[in-house]
C-alpha positions in Angstrom: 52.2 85.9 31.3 50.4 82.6 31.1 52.6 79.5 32.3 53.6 76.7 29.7 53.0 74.2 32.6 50.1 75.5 33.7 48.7 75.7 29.9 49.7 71.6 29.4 48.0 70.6 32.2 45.0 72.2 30.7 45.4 70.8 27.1 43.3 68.0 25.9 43.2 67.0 22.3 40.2 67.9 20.4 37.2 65.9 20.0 34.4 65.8 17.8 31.3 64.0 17.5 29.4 62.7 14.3 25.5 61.8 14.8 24.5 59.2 11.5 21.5 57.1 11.2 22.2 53.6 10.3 19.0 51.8 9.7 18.9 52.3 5.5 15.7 50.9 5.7 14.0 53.3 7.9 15.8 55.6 5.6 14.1 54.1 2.4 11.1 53.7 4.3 10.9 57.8 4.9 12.4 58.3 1.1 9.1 55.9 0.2 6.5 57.8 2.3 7.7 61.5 1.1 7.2 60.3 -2.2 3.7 58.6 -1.9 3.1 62.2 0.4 4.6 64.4 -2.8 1.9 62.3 -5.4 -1.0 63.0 -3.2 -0.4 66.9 -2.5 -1.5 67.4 -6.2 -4.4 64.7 -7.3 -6.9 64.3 -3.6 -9.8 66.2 -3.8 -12.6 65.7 -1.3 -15.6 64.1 -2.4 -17.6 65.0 1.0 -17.0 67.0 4.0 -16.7 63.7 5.6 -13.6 62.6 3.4 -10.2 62.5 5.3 -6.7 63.7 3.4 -5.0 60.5 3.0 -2.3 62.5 3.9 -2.6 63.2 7.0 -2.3 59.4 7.5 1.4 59.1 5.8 2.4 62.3 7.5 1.9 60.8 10.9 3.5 57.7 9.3 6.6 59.8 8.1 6.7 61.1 12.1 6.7 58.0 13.2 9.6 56.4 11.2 12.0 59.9 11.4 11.3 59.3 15.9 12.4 55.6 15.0 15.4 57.1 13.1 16.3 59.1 15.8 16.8 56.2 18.1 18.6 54.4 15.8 21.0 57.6 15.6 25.0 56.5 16.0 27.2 59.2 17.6 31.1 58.1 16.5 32.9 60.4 18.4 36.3 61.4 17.6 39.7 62.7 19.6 42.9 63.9 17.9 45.8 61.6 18.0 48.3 63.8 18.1 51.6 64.8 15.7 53.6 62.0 15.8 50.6 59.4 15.4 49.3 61.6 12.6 53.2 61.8 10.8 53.3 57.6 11.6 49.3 56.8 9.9 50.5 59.4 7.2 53.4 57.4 6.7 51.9 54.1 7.0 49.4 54.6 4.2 51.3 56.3 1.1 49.8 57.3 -1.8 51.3 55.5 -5.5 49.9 59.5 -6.7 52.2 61.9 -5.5 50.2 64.6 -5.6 47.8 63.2 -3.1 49.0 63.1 0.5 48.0 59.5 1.1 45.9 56.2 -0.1 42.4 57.4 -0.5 41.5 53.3 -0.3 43.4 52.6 3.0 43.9 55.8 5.0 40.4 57.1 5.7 39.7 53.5 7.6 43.0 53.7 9.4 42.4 57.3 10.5 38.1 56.1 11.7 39.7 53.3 13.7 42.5 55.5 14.9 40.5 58.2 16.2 37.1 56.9 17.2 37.2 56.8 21.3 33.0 56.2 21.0 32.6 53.4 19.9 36.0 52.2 19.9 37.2 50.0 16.7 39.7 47.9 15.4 41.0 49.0 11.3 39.1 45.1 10.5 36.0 46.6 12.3 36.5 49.7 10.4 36.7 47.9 7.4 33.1 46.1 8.5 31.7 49.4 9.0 32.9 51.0 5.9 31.4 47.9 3.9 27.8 48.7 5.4 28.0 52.6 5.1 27.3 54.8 1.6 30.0 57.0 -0.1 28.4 60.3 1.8 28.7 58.0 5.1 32.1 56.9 5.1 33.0 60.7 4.1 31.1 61.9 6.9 32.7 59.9 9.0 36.8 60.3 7.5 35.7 63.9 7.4 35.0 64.3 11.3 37.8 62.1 12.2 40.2 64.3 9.8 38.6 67.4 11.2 39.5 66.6 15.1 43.0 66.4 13.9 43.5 69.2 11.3 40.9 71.6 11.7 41.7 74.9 13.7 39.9 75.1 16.9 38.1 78.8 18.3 35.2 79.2 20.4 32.3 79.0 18.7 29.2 81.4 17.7 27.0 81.0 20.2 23.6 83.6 20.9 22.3 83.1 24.2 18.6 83.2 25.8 18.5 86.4 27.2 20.5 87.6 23.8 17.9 86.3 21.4 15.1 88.0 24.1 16.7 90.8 24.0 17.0 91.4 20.2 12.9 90.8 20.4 12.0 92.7 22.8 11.2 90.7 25.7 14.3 90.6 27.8 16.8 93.3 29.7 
């Protein structure tokens, strides 16, 4: 039988990582080229075997910029708090609807800044952050944070090499 001692010195809170690009203009700048890209798929025609598809040209563009997103990619990485300092942020940030279990307009920014170890953040830098991010960001990011402190934890799905070999035909 497993020893509770043991088990504790094991135990580490969960953590969680959330990957975002933050450069909304590389962002609009891929939105822009897909589009120009969608326009020509239907009107280029080649007027000699020496014409070149335009499109080649923005899809190389479009590879560029998504390599440029890449490196401007943010991981926020998050780590449980535990009960008590969930119960005590709960507690702090009350909802005036008692059907919802706290302030959708101050909790979600408490609970980033509480639970972001990478990079860490102040609630005012929070508040900075949240100013700069879209609705689907800021959820992204209260959602990861939430997750590391509610979500059940089990060992993932995971195939492996030989598995996937395997399954095809090439491996024992």
């Amino acid at each position: 039988m497993p020893d509770i001692t043991e088990i504790l010195k094991r135990a580490k809170p969960r953590e969680k990582s959330v990957f975002m690009c933050l450069a909304g203009d590389l962002i609009a700048e891929v939105d822009r080229l897909e589009r120009e890209l969608a326009g020509l798929s239907d009107t280029w025609r080649a007027d000699s075997l020496a014409s070149a598809n335009p499109a080649e040209k923005i899809a190389k563009k479009i590879k560029a910029v998504r390599e440029e997103m890449q490196k401007a990619e943010t991981e926020f990485r998050f780590r449980a708090i535990g009960d008590k300092a969930w119960s005590d942020l709960v507690a702090a940030h009350p909802s005036s609807n008692k059907n919802e279990g706290w302030d959708p307009a101050t909790f979600p920014k408490a609970l980033v800044s509480a639970c972001c170890v990478d990079p860490v953040m102040t609630p005012e830098q929070a508040e900075q952050l949240f100013e700069v991010l879209n609705e689907g960001q800021r959820t992204e990011l209260m959602q990861g944070a939430y997750d590391v402190n509610a979500e059940a934890t089990s060992i993932p799905f995971s195939v492996s090499a030989s598995g996937i070999l395997a399954g095809l035909g090439g491996g024992k």
